[in-house]
C-alpha positions in Angstrom: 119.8 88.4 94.1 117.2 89.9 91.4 117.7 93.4 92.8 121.6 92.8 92.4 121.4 91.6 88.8 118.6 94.2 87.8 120.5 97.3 89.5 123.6 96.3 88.0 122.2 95.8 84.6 119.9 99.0 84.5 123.5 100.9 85.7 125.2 99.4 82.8 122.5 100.3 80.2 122.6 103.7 81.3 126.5 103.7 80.9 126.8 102.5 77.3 123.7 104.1 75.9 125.3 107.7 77.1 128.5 106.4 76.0 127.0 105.4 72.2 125.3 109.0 72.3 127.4 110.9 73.7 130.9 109.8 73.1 134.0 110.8 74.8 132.9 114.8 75.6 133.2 115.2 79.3 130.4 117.9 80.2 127.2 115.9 78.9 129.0 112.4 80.5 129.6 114.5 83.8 126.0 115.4 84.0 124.8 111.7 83.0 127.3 110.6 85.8 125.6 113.4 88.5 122.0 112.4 87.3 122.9 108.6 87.3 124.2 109.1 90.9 120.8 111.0 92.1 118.7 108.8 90.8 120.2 105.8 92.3 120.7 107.5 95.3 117.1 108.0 95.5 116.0 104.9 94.8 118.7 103.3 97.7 116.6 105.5 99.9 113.1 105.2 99.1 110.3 103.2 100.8 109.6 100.7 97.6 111.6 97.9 98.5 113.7 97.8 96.3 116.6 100.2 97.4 119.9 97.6 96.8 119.0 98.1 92.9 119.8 101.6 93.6 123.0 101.0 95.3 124.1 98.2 92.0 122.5 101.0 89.6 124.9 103.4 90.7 127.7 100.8 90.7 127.2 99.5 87.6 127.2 103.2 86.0 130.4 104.0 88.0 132.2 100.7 86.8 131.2 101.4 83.1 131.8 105.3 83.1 134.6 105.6 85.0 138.1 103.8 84.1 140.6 105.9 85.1 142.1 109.4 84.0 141.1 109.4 80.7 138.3 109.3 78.3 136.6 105.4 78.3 137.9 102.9 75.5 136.6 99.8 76.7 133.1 98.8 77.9 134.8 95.9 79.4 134.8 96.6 83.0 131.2 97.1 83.1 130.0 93.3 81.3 133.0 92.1 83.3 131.1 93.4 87.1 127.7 91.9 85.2 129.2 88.8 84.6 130.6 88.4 87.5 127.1 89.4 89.2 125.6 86.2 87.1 127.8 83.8 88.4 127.4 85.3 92.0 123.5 84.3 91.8 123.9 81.3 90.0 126.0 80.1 92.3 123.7 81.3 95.6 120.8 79.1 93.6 123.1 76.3 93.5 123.9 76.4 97.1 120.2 77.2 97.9 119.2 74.4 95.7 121.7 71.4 97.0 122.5 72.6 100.6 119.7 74.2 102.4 118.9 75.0 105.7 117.7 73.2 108.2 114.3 75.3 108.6 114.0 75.6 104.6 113.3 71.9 104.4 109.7 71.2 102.7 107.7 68.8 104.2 
């Protein structure tokens, strides 16, 4: 659940601090798009432990850079997938918390 939120948050970051510095051009937000991709790509397939942060880095940076046909006007879609990731986890914690398993009973 940590990797989730983290991946999908770094993604995000990435997202609206190349859309703050770079704007609307499509060259430079191409290449932050390609480099975004690699990294998380590289981090899915490393030996670290932590390869799902990849996977939501490079979802969260696809959800916030990418909106369609035209240049991005709305960094909506992006805190919308976060959100939505929060009360994913939250609810996971809940269930955890008030219906656990059989063997995760302490003693």
């Amino acid at each position: 659940m940590i990797h989730r939120a983290a991946g999908c948050l770094l993604g995000s970051a990435v997202a609206l601090a190349s859309l703050s510095a770079l704007g609307d051009t499509l060259l430079p937000s191409l290449l932050v798009l390609s480099v975004g991709v690699l990294v998380g790509h590289h981090v899915q397939n490393g030996r670290n432990g932590v390869s799902y942060v990849g996977t939501q880095f490079v979802l969260g940076l696809l959800v916030t850079l990418v909106q369609g046909p035209g240049p991005i006007t709305d960094i909506t879609p992006g805190l919308e997938r976060f959100v939505g990731i929060l009360i994913g986890v939250a609810a996971d914690c809940l269930l955890i918390i008030f219906w656990p398993l059989k063997g995760d009973k302490q003693q």
